[in-house]
N, C-alpha and C positions, 0 to 999 in steps of 0.2 A: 504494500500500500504506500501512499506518498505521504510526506511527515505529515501531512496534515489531518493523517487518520483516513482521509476520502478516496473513493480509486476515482477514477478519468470519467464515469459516467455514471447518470443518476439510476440505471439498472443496476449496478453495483457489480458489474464484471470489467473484471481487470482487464487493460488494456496493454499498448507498448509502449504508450503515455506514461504510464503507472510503471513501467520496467523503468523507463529512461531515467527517471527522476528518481529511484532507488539506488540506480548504478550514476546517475552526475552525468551522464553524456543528454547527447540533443536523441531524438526519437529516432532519424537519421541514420545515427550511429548505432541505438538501437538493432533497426531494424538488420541494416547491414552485417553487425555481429551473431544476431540470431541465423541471418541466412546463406552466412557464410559467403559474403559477396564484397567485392570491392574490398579497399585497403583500409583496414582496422587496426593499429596496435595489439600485440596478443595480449597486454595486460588490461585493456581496453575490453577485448572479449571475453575474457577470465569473467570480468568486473559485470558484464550485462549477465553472462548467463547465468551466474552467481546468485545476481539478483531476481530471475527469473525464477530460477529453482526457491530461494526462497517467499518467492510469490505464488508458488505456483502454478505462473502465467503460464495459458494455452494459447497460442494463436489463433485468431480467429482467419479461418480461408476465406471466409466472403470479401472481409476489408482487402487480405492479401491481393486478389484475384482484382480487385475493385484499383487496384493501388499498380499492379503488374500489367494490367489486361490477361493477366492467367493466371490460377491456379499452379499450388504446387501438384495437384492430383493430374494422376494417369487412370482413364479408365479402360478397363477390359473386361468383354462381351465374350463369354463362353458359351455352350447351348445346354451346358447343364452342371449341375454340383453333386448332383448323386452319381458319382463316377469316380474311382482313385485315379483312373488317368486321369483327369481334369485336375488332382487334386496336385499332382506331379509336376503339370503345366504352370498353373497359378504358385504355389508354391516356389519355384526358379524364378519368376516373373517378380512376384516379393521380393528377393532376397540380393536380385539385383539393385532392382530401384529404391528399396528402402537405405542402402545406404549412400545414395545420392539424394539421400532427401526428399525424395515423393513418394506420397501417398497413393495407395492403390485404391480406388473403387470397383469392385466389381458387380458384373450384373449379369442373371442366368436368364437367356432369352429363351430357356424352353423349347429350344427346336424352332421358334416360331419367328417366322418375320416381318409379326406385326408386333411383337413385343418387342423385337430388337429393334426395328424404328422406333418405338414409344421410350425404349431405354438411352437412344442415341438422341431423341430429342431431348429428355429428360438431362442427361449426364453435359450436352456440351451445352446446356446452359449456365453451367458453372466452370465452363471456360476452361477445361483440364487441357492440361499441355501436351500430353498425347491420347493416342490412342493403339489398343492392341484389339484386334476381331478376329473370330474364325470365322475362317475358309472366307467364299467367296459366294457364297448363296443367298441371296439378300436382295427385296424388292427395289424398285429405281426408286424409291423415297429415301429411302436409307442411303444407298446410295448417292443422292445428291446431297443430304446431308454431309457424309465422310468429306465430298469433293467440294463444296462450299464453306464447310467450316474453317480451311488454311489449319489444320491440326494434323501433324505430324503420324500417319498412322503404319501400322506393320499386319499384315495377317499371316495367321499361323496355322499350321497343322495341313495345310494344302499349297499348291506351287501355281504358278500364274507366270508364263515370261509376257507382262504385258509393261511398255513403256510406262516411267511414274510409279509405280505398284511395286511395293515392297514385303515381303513376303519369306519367310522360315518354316519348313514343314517334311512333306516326303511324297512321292510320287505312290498313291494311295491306289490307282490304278493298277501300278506295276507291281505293287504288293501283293494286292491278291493274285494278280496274275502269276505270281512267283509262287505260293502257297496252291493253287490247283494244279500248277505242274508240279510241283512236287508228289502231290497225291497222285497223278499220270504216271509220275516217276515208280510207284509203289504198286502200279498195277490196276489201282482202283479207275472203271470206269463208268460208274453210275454216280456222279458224283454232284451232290445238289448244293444250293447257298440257300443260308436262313437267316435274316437281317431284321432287325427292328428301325426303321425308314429313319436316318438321315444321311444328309450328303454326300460323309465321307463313307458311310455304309454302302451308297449307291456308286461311287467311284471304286469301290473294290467289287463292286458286282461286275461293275465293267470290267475288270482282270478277268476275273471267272469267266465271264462270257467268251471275251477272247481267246484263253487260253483255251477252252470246252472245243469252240468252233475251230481253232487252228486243228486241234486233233478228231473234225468228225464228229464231236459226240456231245453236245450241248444240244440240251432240251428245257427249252423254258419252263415243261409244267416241274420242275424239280427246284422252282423258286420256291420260298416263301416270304416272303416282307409281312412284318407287320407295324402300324400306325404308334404301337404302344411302347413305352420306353424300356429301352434293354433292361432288364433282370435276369435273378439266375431262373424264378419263378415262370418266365414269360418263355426262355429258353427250353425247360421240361416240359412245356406246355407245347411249343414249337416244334420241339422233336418227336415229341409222341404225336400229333399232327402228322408230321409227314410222312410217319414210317406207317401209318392206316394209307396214306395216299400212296407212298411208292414204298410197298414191304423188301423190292431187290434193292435199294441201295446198299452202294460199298462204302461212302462217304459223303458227309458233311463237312461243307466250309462254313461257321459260322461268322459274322458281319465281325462282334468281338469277344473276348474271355466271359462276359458273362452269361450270354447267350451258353454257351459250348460247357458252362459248369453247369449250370441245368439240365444239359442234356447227358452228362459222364453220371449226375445222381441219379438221373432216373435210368441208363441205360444197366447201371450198376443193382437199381431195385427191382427191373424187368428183365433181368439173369443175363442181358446181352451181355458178349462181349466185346468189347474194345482193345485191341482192331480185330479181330480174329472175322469177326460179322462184319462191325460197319466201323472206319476210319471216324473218328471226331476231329477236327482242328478250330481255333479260335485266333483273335487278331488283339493285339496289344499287349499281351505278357504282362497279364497282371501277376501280381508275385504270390495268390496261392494257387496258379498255375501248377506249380514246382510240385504243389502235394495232395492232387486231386488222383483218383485213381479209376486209371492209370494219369500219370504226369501227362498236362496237356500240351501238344505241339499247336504251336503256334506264330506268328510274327512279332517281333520284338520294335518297338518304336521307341524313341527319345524323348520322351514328351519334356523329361527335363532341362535336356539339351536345347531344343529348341524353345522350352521361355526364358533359360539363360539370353542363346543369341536373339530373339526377339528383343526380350528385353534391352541390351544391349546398342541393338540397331537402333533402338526407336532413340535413345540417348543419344546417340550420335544425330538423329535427324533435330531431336529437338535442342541440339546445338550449334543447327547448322553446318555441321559437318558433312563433307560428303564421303558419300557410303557405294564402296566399290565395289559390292560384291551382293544386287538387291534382292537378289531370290538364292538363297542359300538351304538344298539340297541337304537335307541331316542322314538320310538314305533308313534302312532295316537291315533287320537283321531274322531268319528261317530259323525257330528256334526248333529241334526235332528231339521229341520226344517219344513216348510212348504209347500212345491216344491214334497217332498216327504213322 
């Protein structure tokens, strides 16, 4: 508080008015030492933040943002939080930016792309300094949004060589295209995909398809998609589903890991074996892959890696910095187990 007993406004929340005049500098100077900008004496910044912690003052973002024309936040647009890979993503993505100093907001657009317009309207009205989105699937509203706001943005988990568009992820096509030939490689040719609909689930169905048709033997009815979001529950439900519709399959590729542990429980309670009957595989190596039985084979993705360099990238744009390298390829990895 300032000697006088009063802080800076008659709400009675401390201000940077109320720091400055605790620590003897101008608000200025304040500010500066709090944000780590411009040239301050270091016994000068000892002295504010000193004062702060005995205050302890929270900065307020609106004034910052009000004061900057930006915020210290970055927000990022996932399509879901009930997911450990997401949780792998966001997680990298923090541990960057938090210690340059910004703040992360994040927001679960649910698959949908009317919330993630509603969340991108919502978020760049407080003027965050960048932005991180997945993939690329998103109405022209949202889209004009990202390209009119002048914010700095990266999308992740999908590849794009399009001028301007910057972009960390993995070629989600050739992924699964590389996990059906594998299953070709093993012999199996009745070989179906079972997806809970979103984007990058339908960019690995295109592998599948591909790879199916280059060898002759792709048959659409041995799809399954469904609208509901990936579970392991929705999985067991999925696979007992399609083995009434096709009882000769040799193998399943499912969309990801949790899909394909649904279907190793139930194939486990329904005396199947696994692979001796029918191949299982799954996509993104989540880590009780390793102790599902039998061990699920699967594709191994970075999700860490790629919200590190996201992350990273997007710091360099919203430093102005130029960034040579804008669509950065983290690639996979055929993890092969016993499932398959």
């Amino acid at each position: 508080m300032q000697r006088n007993g009063k802080t800076g406004r008659a709400t009675g929340r401390l201000t940077l008015k109320d720091v400055a005049a605790r620590a003897e500098v101008s608000v200025i100077t304040a500010s500066r030492a709090l944000r780590g900008v411009g040239r301050v004496a270091p016994e000068l910044v000892a002295r504010v933040k000193d004062a702060a912690a005995e205050l302890n003052y929270v900065p307020d973002p609106a004034a910052r943002a009000l004061a900057s024309s930006h915020s210290s936040a970055v927000t990022v647009l996932v399509p879901t939080l009930n997911n450990p890979a997401t949780g792998d993503l966001l997680e990298a993505i923090h541990a960057v930016l938090l210690t340059e100093g910004f703040q992360v907001l994040i927001g679960d657009t649910h698959y949908s792309r009317e919330q993630e317009e509603y969340l991108l309207r919502n978020y760049l009205s407080y003027r965050p300094r960048g932005l991180i989105v997945t993939g690329f699937d998103r109405n022209e509203e949202a889209r004009g949004l990202i390209a009119s706001s002048g914010v700095p943005c990266v999308h992740v988990l999908e590849l794009a060589n399009t001028p301007g568009v910057y972009c960390v992820g993995l070629n989600q096509s050739e992924a699964g295209r590389t996990m059906v030939n594998y299953l070709l490689s093993k012999g199996r040719r009745r070989i179906a995909f079972v997806a809970a609909v979103d984007p990058r689930a339908m960019l690995r169905a295109e592998g599948y398809r591909r790879a199916l048709k280059e060898a002759g033997l792709y048959d659409p009815t041995r799809e399954l998609l469904s609208a509901a979001p990936a579970s392991i529950q929705l999985g067991a439900s999925l696979f007992s589903e399609l083995l009434v519709r096709h009882p000769d399959l040799d193998a399943i590729f499912f969309s990801n890991d949790d899909l394909a542990h649904g279907a190793l429980f139930t194939a486990l309670k329904m005396g199947i074996r696994v692979p001796e009957q029918i191949s299982i595989a799954g996509f993104n190596n989540l880590q009780e892959g390793a102790f599902t039985i039998p061990p699920l084979t699967t594709i191994h993705t970075s999700r860490a890696e790629i919200g590190r360099r996201a992350a990273q990238m997007l710091l360099a744009l919203m430093r102005g910095e130029k960034v040579d390298e804008p669509v950065v390829d983290v690639g996979y990895e055929l993890i092969i187990r016993e499932s398959a």
